[in-house]
Every structure is written in C-alpha cells, then in structure tokens.
RODO-2510 file (C-alpha; in nm, 4 decimals, decimal comma):
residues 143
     n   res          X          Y          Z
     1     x    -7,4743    -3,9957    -4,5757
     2     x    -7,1256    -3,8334    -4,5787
     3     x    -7,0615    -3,7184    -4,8958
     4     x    -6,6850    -3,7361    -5,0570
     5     x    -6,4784    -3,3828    -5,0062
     6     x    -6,6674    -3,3582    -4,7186
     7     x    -6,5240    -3,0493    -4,4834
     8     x    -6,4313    -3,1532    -4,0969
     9     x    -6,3763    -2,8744    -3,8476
    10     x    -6,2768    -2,9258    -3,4971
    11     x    -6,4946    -2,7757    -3,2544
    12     x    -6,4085    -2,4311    -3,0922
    13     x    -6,1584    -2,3653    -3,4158
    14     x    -6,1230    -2,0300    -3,4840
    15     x    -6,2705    -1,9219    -3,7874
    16     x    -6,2707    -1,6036    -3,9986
    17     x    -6,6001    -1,4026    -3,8488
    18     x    -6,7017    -1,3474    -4,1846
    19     x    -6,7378    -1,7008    -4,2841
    20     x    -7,1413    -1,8356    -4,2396
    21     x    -7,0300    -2,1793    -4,2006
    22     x    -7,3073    -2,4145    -4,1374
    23     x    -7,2061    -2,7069    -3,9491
    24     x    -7,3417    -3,0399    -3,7702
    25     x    -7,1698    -3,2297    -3,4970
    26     x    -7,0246    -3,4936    -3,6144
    27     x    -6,8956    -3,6167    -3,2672
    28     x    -6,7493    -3,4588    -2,9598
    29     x    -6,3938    -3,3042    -3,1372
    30     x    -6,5348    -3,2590    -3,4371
    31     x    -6,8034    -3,0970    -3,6949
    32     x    -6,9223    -3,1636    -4,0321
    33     x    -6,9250    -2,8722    -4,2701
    34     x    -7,2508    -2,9133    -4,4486
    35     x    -7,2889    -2,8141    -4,8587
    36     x    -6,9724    -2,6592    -4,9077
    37     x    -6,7430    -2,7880    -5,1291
    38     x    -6,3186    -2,7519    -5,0780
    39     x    -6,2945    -2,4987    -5,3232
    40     x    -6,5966    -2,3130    -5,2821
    41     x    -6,4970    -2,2705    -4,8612
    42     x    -6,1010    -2,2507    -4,9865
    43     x    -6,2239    -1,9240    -5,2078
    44     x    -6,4469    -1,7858    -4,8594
    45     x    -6,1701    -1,7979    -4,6438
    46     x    -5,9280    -1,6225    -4,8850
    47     x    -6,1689    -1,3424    -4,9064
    48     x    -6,1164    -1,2944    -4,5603
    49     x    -5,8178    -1,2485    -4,5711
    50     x    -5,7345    -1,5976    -4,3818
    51     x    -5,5137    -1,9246    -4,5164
    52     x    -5,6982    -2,2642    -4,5909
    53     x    -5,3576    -2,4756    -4,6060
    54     x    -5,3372    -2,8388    -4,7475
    55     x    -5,1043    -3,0186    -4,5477
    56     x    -4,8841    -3,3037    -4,6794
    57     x    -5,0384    -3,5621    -4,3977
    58     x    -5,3238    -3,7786    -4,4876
    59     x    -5,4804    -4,1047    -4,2401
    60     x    -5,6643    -4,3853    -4,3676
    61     x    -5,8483    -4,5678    -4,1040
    62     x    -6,0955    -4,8805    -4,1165
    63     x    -6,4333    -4,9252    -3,9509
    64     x    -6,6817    -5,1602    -3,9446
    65     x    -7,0412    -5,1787    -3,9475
    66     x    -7,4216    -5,3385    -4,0023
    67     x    -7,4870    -5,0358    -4,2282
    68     x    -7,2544    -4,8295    -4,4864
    69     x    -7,3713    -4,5950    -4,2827
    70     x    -7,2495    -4,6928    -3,9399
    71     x    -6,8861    -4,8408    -4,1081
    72     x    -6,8206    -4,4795    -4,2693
    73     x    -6,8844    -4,3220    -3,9457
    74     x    -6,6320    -4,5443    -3,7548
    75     x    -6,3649    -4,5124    -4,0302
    76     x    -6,3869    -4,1454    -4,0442
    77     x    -6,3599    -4,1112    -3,6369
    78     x    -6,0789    -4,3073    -3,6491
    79     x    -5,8845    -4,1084    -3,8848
    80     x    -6,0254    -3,7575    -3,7555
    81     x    -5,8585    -3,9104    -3,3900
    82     x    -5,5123    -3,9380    -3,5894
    83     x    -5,5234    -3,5842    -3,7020
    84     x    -5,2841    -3,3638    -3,5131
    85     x    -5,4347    -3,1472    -3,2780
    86     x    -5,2573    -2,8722    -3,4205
    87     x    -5,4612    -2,8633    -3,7018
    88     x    -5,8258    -2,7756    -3,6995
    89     x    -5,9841    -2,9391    -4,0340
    90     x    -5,9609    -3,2213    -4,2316
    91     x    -6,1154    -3,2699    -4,6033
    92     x    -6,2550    -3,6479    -4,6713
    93     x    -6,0294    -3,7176    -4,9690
    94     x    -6,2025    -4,1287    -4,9927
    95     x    -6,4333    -4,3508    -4,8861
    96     x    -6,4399    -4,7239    -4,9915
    97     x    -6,7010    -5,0518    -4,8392
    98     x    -6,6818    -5,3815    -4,8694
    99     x    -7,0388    -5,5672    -4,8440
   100     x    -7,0398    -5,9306    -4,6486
   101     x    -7,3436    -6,0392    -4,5067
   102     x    -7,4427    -5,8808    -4,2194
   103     x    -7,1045    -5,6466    -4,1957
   104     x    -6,9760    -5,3652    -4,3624
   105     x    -6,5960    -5,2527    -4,3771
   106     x    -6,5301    -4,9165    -4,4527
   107     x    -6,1523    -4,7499    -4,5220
   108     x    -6,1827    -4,3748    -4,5407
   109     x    -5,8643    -4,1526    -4,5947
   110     x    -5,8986    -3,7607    -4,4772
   111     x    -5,6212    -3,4831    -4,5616
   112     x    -5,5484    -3,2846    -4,3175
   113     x    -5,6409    -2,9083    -4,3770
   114     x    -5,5554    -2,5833    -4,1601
   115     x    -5,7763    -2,2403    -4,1553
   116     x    -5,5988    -1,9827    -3,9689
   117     x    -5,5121    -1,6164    -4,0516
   118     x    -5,1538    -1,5969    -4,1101
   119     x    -4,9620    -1,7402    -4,3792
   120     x    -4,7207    -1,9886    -4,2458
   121     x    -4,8043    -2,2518    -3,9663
   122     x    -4,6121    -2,1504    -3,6594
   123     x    -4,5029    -1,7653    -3,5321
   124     x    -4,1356    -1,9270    -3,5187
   125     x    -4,1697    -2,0177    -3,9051
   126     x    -4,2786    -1,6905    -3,9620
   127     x    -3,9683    -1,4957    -3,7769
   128     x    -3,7805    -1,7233    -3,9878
   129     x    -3,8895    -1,6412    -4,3107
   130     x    -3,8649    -1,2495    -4,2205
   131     x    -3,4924    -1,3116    -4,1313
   132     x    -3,4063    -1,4733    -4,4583
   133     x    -3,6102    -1,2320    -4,6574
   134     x    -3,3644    -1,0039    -4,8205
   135     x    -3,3914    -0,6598    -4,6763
   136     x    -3,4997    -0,3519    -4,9142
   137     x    -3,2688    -0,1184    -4,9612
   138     x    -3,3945     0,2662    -4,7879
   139     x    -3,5868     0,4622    -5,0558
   140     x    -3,3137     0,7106    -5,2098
   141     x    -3,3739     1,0593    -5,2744
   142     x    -3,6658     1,1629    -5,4767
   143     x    -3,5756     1,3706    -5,7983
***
C-alpha cells in the first residue's frame, strides 16, 4: 500500500550521487521512493548541495478498481502521466476511495516536485536573474 507523501521519481532522473535513495518501480516512467518522507529527502538533497523545488502544479486523477489497492494504482498513473516531463518527481499530496460493491474509485492528487542542482529551473532563467542582479561595485583600495 502507497502510503500518503509518498516520493515519485522518474526513472533515469539525475540525482545527487550522494543520495542512497532506495526505490521500487512503480511502472515503466516512474519509481516509488520507499521510507522517506518529503522533508527528511528535501533535507538530503540540500546537503548535497542540490534543489528539491515545489512547483505550483498539482493533478488529480481518478481510477478505478476491485481492490483499494488496484484503484490507487490507476489514479496515481494517471496523474504521474500528466506531470510534465520536465520535471522528474512528484510527492502524493492525497488519496481518497469510494467503496461500492465490487468497485473501488480512487482520486489521488500528486504535486509536482523537481531535484536538480541549480537553483532556478531553466539556464535561460538563470542568465536572467544574473542580468538583473545589481552589479557590486570593484573592491576600493585597502587602507
């Protein structure tokens, strides 16, 4: 069972080499990070020196199933297919089932999360905010 806050990571992300990340497949994009919690993997990849970004952008998806099981595993492939390929982890923010005989519906709502090692999302964003940084004056003469 999937538990809530659970970590996604898209398979053949990049990752800090310092991070011991155990992971499971989950299915063919995607892996499940297994007993980590948010903070506790948001704190690992600081100390490395890397970002672990929370991006505005959240998907709620429905799936069905015989088994909680089976409907949680449908909703959260559905949403983990809406996440931008750009990004390369997702944090299970949700998961809710309704219970009729013989089905299960499941609505489960990732945010989208981004490990990478500089600070802002896209080289061009970064060249921006140099160019609108205000430039430091030369160092004067020491006395």
């Amino acid at each position: 069972m999937i538990r809530s806050a659970a970590i996604f990571v898209r398979v053949g992300s990049i990752l800090p080499s310092s991070l011991r990340l155990k992971q499971t497949s989950f299915n063919a994009a995607w892996m499940l990070a297994e007993d980590v919690a948010p903070a506790h993997l948001d704190r690992a990849v600081r100390d490395a020196g890397w970002q672990f970004m929370w991006l505005h952008a959240a998907y709620s998806r429905l799936g069905y199933g015989r088994t909680d099981e089976a409907a949680i595993h449908r909703a959260i492939a559905r949403a983990l297919s809406q996440t931008n390929a750009r990004f390369n982890a997702a944090e299970l923010g949700a998961v809710r089932v309704l219970r009729y005989p013989g089905l299960r519906i499941a609505k489960a709502t990732l945010h989208t999360r981004h490990i990478q090692q500089t600070v802002s999302l896209s080289p061009i964003d970064e060249m921006t905010i140099r160019q609108l940084a205000p430039k430091e004056p030369p160092p004067g003469p020491l006395q």
